[in-house]
N, C-alpha and C positions, 0 to 999 in steps of 0.2 A: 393433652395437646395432640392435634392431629399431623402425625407424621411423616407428609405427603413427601415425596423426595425432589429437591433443592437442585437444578444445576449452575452450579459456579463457572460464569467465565471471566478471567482478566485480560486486560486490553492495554500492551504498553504502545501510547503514542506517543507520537514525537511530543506535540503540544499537549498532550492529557495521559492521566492513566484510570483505568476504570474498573470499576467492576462489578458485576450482573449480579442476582440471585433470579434464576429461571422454572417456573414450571414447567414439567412435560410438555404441555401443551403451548408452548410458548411465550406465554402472559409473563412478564416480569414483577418478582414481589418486591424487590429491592436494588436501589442500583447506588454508586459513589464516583464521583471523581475527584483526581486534585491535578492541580498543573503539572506541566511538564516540561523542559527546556533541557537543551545543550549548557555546557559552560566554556571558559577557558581556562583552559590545562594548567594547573598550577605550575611556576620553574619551564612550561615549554612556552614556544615561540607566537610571536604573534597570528593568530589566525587559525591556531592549535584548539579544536574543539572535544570537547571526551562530554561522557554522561557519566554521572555519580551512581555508579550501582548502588550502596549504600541507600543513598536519597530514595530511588526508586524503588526500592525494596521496602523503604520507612512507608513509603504511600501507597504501596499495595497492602501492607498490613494495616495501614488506616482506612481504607476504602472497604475490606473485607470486613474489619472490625465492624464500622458503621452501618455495613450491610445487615451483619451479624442484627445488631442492636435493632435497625428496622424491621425484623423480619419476627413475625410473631406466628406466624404458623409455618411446622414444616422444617425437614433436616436438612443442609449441603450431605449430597449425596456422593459428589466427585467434582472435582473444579480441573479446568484446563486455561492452558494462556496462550494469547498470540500475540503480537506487534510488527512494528515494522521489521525489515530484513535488512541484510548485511552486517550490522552493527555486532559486535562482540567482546570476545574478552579469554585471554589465559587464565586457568587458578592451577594450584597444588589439589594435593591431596589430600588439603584438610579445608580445602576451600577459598583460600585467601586469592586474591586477584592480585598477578601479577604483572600488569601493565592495568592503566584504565580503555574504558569502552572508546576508542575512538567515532567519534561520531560522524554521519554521515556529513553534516555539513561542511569537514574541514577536508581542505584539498591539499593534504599534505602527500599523499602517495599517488600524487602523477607523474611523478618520475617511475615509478615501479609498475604505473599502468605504462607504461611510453615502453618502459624495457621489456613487456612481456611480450609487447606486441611487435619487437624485434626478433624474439624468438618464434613464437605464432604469428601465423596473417588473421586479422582478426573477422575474417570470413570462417578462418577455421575454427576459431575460439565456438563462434556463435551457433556450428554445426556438432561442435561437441554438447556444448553448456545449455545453448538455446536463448544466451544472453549475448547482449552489447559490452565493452570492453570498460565499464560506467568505473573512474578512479574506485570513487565508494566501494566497489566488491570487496567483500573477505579477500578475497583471494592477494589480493593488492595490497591488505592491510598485515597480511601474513610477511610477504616480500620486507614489505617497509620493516616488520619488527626483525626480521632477522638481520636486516642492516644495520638497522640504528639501535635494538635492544635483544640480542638474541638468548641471552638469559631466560629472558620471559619465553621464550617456547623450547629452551630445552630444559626449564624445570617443570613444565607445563604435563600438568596430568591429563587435563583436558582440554578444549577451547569450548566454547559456550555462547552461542546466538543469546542476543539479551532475551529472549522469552524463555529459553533454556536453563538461563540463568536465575529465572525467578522459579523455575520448574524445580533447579536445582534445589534452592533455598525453602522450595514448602518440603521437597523427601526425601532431601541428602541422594539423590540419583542423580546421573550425568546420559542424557539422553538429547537426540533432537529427531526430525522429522522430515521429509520427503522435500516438502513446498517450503521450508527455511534453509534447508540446506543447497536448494536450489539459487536462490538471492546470492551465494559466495562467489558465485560463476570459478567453482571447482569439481562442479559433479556434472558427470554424463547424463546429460536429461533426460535420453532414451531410456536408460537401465535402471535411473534413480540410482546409482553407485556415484562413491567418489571417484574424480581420473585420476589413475595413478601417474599418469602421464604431466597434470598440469598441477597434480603434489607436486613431484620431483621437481619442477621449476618454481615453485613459492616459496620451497624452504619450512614447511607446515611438513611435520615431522606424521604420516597419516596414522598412527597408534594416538596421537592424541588428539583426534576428531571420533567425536563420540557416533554410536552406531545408528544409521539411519533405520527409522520406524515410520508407520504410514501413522498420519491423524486419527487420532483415537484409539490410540494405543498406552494399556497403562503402563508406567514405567515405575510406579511406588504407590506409596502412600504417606498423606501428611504425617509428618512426625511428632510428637512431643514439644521439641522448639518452637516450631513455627504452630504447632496449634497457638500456643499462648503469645506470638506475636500476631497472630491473624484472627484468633476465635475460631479458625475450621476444627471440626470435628478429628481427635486422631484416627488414623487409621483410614479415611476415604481413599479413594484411589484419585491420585496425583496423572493425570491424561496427556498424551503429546496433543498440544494444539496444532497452528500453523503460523504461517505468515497469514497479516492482517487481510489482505487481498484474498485471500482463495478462504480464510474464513467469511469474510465479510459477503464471496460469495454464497458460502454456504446459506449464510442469515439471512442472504436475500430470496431464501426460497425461491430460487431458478432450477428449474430440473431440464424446461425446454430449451433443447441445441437451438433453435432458432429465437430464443430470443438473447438475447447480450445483457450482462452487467457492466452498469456506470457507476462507478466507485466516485462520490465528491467528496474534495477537501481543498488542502492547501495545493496538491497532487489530484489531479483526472486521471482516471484509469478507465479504459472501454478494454471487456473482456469478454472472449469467447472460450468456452468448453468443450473440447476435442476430445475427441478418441485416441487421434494417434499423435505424435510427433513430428516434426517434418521441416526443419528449418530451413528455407531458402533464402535465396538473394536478396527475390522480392520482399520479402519478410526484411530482411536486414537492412536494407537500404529504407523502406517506410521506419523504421524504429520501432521494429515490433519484436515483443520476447515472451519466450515460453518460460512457464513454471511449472512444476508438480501441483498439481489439485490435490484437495485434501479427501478426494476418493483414486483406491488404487485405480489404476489401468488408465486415467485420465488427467489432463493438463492445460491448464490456464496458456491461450495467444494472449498478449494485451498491449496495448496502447498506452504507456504512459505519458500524461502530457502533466505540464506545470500551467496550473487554473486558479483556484484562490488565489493564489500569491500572486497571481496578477492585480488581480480585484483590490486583494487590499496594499498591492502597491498605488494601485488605482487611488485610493482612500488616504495612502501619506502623501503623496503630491498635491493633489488638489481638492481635498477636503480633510485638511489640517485643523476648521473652526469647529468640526464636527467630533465630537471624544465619547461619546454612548454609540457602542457596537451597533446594536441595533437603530439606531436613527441613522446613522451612516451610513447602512445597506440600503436603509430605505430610499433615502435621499440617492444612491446612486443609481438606483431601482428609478426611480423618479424621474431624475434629469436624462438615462436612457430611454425612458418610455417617449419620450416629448421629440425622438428623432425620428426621423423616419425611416426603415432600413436604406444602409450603405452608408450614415451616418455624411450622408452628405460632403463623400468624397474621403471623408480620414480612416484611413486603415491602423494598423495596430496587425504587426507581427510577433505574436507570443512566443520567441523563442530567448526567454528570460534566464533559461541556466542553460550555455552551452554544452554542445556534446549529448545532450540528453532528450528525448521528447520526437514529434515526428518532422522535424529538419537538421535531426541528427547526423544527416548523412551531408548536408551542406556546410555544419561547421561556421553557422552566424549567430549573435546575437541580434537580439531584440532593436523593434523599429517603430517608429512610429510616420504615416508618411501621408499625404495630405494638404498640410497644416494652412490655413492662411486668416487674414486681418479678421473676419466673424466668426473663427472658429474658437468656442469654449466649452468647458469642462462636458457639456453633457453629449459633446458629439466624441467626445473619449470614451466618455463612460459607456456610448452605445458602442463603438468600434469595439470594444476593449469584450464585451458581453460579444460581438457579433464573431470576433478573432476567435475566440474560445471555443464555438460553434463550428466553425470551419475549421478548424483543427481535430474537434472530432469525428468530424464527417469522415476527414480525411483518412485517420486510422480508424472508422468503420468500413469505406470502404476498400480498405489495404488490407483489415481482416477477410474481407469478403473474397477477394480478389484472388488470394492467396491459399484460401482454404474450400472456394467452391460453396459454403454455407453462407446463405442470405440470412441478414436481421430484418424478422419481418417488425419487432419493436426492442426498446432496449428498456431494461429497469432501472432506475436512478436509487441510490442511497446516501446513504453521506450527509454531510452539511449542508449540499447541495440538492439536497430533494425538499427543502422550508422553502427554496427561490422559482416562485410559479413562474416569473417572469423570464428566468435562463431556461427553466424546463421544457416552458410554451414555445421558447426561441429553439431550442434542439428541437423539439419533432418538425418545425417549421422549416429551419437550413436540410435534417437530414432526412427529410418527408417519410420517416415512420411515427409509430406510435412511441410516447414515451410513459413509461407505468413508473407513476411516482410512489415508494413505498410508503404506507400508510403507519410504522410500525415504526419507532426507534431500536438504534441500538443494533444493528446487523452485525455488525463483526463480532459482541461479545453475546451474541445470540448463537453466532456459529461456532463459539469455543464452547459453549454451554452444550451446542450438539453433540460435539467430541467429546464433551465428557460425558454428556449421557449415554453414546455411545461405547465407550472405555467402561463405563460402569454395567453396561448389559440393561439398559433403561429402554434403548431403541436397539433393536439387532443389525439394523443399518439405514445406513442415511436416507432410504429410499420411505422408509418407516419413518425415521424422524421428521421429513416433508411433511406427509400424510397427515401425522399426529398436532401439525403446528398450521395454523392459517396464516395469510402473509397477504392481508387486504391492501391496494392499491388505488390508485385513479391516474384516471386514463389524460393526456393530453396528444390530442390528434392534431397533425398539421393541418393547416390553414392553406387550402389549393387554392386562395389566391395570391397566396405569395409563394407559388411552388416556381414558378418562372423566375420572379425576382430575384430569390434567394440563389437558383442556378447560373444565372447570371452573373452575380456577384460573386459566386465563386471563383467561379470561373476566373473573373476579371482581377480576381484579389491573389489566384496562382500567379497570373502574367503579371500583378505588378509585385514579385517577390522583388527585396531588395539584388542588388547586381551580383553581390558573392551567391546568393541563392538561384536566383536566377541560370547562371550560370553553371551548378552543380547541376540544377533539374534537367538539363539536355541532356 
């Protein structure tokens, strides 16, 4: 058997979990997924949502196994993990979890977001942390357990981001990382340290936050146990991944500052790669936040906005006869293309989860405004595709603005790089080029870097570029709709609803 060396990366998603087998060279031999979801808390309150670490741990070792089983040439040489951020969890010292994962999407700790920001002005939060005051933070889910369950953190050996967590579980180590630790909005973003300053106010005892390491860093190796629940090899080394965003950039093969990563899913993220640090106002008032990069000395600005979930709110309202995923993108594909831009007067204001996104600072929900007797479904479906567009614009250019670097094109990944139809519509509203990646799979391609990097496979990331192709196509805007589209910007800031309206002066 020829025993080329294997990098393993896992990928805990909200909706999926995954995972790669990668050659050096970036080609994938083997990949798994199985679903993913929240639940309700068993004995807690309505609207209480936790994730089963358990469960997710059953489906990484099934994803691995199956990998395992597909893969007929060639060893797992080192595996790393990423996922989403904030999400966590207490254990002991022998591993047992003592509270469950509180999940991002319960809003049980905005009362202890509301009390912090009694204490701090959350101008200042964001010039410490580099983050928005978002319930969801660690930091707010620490507060909450010392109120309502303080047990769980003063027997608490460690705390553990859930990609730590399954770190945990392949090498019996207690480790996390730069760009996860950053999502708690408890570490100084300058320094990459935790503040000891906004420990003392959470109630997170700081002896039991594990030590910050940069990505690609090994921290063990697969054990005995978990060989025979996963199939990895014992003995590999066990790699710090990151958060799913600054892996995901990794896997988009972006090395150039000028061009921007667009992260699609159910979440849009437009991200740029800085050198330094630098939080300001302007920055805080667009909704814009830093993170640690999964290379030292450097950090993720980004745009978060809420995009899929629009789409397929889009697809429970008015295309309920339609139940095949795919026929119902199409079809919405479809009935937007037949509009013509401005959607013939109906806007659509994507501000679907308050507090969060770039009208953060206005504090509205979501609109729809327009509407009259021949208006139907596909002048939504166009607004809805066109809102999405002008919202990135917008925190592209609030990146721009803010940091003095121009995007001369942005790369698209995600779920969102199969839709030619949103992608042709982005370079068209924000008149760059848009590089649609040609490749699957980028965020557990960037965990796979990390661990080939942890294993001494690449000497650094600059190398692991080099060694991995990352083909693309190109969609140039359409300079006959470069007037149009400005226009309608234009005119779709002035007609924000009146609580927004009102903030923007």
């Amino acid at each position: 058997m020829n025993e080329e060396p294997l990098l393993v990366g896992v990928d805990i998603g909200a909706t999926g979990i995954k995972a790669g087998f990668f050659r050096t060279d970036g080609t994938i031999a083997a990949k798994a997924q199985r679903p993913n979801g929240p639940r309700p808390q068993p004995g807690g309150e309505s609207g209480w949502w936790i994730w089963d670490a358990d469960e997710m741990w059953r489906k990484v070792c099934s994803c691995l196994k199956e990998c395992m089983e597909e893969t007929e040439r060639g060893r797992p040489a080192a595996v790393a993990v990423t996922g989403f951020g904030t999400d966590g969890l207490p254990i002991d010292r022998h591993g047992k979890a003592l509270y469950p994962i509180i999940s991002w999407h319960c809003s049980r700790t905005v009362p202890q977001r509301d009390r912090l920001l009694q204490q701090v002005a959350p101008e200042e939060l964001f010039d410490i942390t580099g983050y928005h005051p978002y319930p969801i933070n660690a930091i707010h889910r620490w507060m909450w357990l010392r109120e309502y369950a303080p047990e769980a953190l003063d027997q608490a050996y460690r705390w553990l981001q859930v990609q730590d967590l399954i770190a945990y579980r392949l090498s019996r180590e207690c480790a996390t990382d730069a760009t996860i630790a950053s999502t708690t909005m408890a570490l100084d973003i300058r320094n990459r340290a935790w503040s000891e300053g906004l420990l003392g106010l959470s109630g997170m005892p700081p002896d039991r936050l594990c030590p910050i390491r940069e990505s690609g860093t090994v921290i063990g190796t697969v054990t005995k146990e978990s060989s025979e629940s996963t199939g990895l090899p014992v003995g590999i080394p066990v790699v710090t991944g990151g958060h799913d965003c600054e892996l995901g950039a990794l896997g988009a093969g972006v090395s150039d500052p000028y061009t921007f990563i667009d992260i699609t899913g159910t979440w849009e993220i437009i991200a740029a790669v800085v050198n330094e640090c630098n939080p300001t106002p302007g920055m805080y008032r667009a909704g814009l936040d830093y993170e640690c990069h999964a290379l030292p000395g450097q950090w993720i600005l980004q745009g978060l906005m809420i995009a899929g979930g629009i789409i397929e709110w889009l697809g429970r309202q008015f295309y309920r006869d339609i139940t095949d995923a795919e026929t119902l993108y199409q079809a919405m594909i479809s009935d937007a293309a037949k509009v013509m831009p401005g959607s013939e007067g109906v806007s659509l204001f994507p501000c679907w989860v308050g507090g969060m996104g770039p009208y953060f600072a206005y504090g509205s929900l979501g609109a729809v405004t327009g509407l009259c007797t021949t208006t139907d479904r596909s002048h939504i479906a166009r607004a809805a595709w066109e809102a999405l567009c002008f919202q990135l614009r917008r925190q592209l250019d609030a990146i721009e603005k803010e940091t003095g670097v121009s995007a001369r094109k942005f790369r698209v990944i995600g779920g969102g790089q199969k839709n030619s139809f949103w992608n042709r519509m982005k370079a068209d509203v924000t008149g760059r080029t848009v590089e649609i990646a040609c490749f699957e799979e980028a965020t557990i391609l960037g965990a796979a870097i990390a661990a080939g990097i942890g294993a001494g496979i690449y000497y650094s990331v600059t190398e692991a570029l080099a060694a991995i192709s990352f083909p693309v196509e190109e969609a140039d805007p359409d300079p006959s709709l470069r007037n149009i589209y400005d226009d309608l910007y234009e005119s779709r800031t002035e007609q924000l609803p009146k609580g927004l309206a009102i903030a923007a002066q």
